[in-house]
C-alpha positions in Angstrom: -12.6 11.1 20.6 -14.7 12.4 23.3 -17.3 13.4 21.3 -17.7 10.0 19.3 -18.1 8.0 23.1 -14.7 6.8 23.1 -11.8 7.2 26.2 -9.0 6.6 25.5 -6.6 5.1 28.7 -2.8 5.1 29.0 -1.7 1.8 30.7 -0.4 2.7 34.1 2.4 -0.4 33.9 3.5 -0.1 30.4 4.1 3.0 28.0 3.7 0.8 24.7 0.0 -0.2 25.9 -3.4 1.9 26.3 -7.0 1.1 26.3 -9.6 2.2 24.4 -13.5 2.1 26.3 -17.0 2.8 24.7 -20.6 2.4 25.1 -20.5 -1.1 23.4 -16.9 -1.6 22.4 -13.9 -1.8 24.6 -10.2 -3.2 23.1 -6.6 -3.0 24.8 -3.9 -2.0 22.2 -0.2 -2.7 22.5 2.6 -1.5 20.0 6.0 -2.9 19.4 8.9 -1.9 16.9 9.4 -4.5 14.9 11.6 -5.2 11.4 8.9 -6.7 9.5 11.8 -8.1 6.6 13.3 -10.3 8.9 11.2 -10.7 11.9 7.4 -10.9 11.3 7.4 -14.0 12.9 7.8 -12.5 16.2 5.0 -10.8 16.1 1.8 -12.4 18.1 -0.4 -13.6 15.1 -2.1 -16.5 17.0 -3.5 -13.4 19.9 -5.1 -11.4 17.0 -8.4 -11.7 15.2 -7.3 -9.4 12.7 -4.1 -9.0 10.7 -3.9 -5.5 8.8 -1.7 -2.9 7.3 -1.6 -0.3 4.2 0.5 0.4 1.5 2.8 -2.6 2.5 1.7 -5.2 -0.2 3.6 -3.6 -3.3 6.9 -3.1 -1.1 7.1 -7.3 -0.4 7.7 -10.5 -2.0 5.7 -13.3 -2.9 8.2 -15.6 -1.1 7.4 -13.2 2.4 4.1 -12.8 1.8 3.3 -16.4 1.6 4.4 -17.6 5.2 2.5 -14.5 6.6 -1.0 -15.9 5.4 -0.8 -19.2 6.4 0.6 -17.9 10.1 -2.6 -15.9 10.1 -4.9 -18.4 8.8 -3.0 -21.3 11.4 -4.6 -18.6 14.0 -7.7 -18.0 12.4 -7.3 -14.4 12.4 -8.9 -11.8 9.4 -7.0 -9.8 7.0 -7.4 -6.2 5.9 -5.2 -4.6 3.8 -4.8 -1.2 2.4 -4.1 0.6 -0.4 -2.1 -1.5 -2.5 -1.4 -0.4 -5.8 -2.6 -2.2 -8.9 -0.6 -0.7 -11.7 -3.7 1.5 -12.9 -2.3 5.3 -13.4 -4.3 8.0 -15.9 -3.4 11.2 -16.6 -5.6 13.7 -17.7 -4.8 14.9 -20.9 -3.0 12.5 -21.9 0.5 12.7 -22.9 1.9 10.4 -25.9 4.9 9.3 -23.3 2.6 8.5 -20.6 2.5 4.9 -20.8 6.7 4.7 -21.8 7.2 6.7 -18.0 4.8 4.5 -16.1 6.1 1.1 -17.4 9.4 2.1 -16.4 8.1 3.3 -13.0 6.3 -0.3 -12.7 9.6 -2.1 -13.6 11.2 0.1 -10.7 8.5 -0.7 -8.3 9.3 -4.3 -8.5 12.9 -3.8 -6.9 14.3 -5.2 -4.1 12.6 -3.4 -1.1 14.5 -5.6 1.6 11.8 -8.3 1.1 12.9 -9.7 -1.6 11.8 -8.9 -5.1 9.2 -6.5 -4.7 4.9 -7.7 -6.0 5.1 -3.5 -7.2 1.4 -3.3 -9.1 0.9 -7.2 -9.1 0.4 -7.2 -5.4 -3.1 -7.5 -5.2 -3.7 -10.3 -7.7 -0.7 -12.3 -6.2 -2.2 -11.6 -2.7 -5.6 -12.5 -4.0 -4.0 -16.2 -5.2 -2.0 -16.6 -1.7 -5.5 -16.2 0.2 -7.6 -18.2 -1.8 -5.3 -20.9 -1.6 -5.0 -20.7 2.2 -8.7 -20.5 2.0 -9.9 -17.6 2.9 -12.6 -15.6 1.5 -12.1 -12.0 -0.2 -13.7 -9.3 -1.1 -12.1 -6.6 -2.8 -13.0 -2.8 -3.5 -11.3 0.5 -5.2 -9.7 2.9 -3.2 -8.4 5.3 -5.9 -6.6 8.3 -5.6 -7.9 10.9 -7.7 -5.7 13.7 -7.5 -7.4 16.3 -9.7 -8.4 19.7 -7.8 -6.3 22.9 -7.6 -5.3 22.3 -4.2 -3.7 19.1 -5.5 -1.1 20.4 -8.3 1.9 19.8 -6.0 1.0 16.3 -4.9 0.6 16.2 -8.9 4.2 17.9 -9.2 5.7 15.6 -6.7 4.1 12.9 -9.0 5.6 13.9 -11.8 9.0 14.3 -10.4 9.1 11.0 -8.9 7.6 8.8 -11.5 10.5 10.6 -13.5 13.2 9.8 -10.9 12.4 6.4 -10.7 11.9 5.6 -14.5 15.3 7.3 -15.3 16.8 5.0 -12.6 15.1 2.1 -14.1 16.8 3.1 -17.9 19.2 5.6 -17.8 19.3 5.2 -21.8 15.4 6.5 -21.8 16.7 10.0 -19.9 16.2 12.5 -22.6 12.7 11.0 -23.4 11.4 10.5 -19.6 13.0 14.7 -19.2 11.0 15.7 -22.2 7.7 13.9 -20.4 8.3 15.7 -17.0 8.9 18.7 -18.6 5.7 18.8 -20.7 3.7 17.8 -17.6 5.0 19.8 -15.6 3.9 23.0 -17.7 0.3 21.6 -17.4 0.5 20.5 -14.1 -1.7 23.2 -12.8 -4.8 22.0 -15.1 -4.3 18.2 -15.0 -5.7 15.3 -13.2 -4.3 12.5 -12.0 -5.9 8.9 -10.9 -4.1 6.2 -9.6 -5.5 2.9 -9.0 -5.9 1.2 -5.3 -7.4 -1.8 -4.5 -8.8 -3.1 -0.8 -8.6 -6.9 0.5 -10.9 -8.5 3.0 -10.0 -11.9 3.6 -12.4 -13.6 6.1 -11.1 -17.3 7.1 -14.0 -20.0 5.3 
């Protein structure tokens, strides 16, 4: 940090505060612990310009979701947010099962996270709806995964195995087909490629 012209402080008064100082930028940063399912709320949206987080947007509900963007646009404040899937998955070869195992992993991905029934890969676009209707402005870019070097066969593996997991959980009927799929990928797992689609939101209030 030193070597970008950053400090970084420790607040003197309080352990769950520190400051960070530049040339040209300065900011004081504060953390609390908060249960974001049932108590969002609580947290200080009017006090922040920017309202941001990643890989959150698949886990929640429309119905949470929706009270959180008008708090922040009540405040004025930005939104950035992260890596939020968008149902877009390729393997490379392709497998004839492929499309069977991630259709069950979607439906799965739509569970109940403890926000209500999960946005899974229709995060973005229902996201997208919430802030133009609050009337923001967004801009939106990929931010896909492409897990497709050597080093990578065992985040591949672990892939595999859990896209398996959760689509036998989702239709225990479809076992011996979705067991057949993990098998045959895992045997090429070593020379396969994976890419799995990620969108970014910028919502700037009009």
């Amino acid at each position: 940090s030193a070597r970008q012209g950053y400090a970084f402080f420790a607040s003197d008064t309080d352990e769950r505060a520190c400051r960070i100082v530049g040339a040209d930028f300065s900011a004081s940063v504060s953390w609390a612990c908060v249960g974001l399912a049932r108590h969002a709320a609580s947290l200080p949206f009017a006090a922040g310009a920017l309202i941001t987080a990643s890989a959150l947007l698949d886990l929640v509900s429309a119905a949470w979701l929706q009270p959180l963007v008008q708090r922040a646009r009540d405040g004025g404040a930005a939104m950035y947010w992260a890596l939020s899937v968008d149902g877009r998955a390729q393997w490379t070869p392709a497998d004839r099962d492929d499309a069977a195992v991630h259709a069950l992993f979607d439906a799965h991905q739509r569970r109940d996270k403890g926000f209500g029934p999960a946005l899974g890969p229709q995060a973005p676009s229902a996201a997208l709806g919430l802030l133009a209707a609050a009337g923001y402005r967004c801009r939106t870019a990929r931010a896909d995964w492409h897990i497709d070097d050597a080093a990578a066969a065992p985040m591949r593996q672990a892939m595999i195995d859990g896209s398996a997991a959760a689509a036998r959980e989702q239709d225990p009927a479809a076992a011996a087909r979705i067991e057949a799929w993990q098998a045959r990928r895992s045997a090429g797992v070593a020379h396969s490629r994976l890419q799995v689609g990620h969108l970014e939101i910028l919502a700037l209030p009009a």
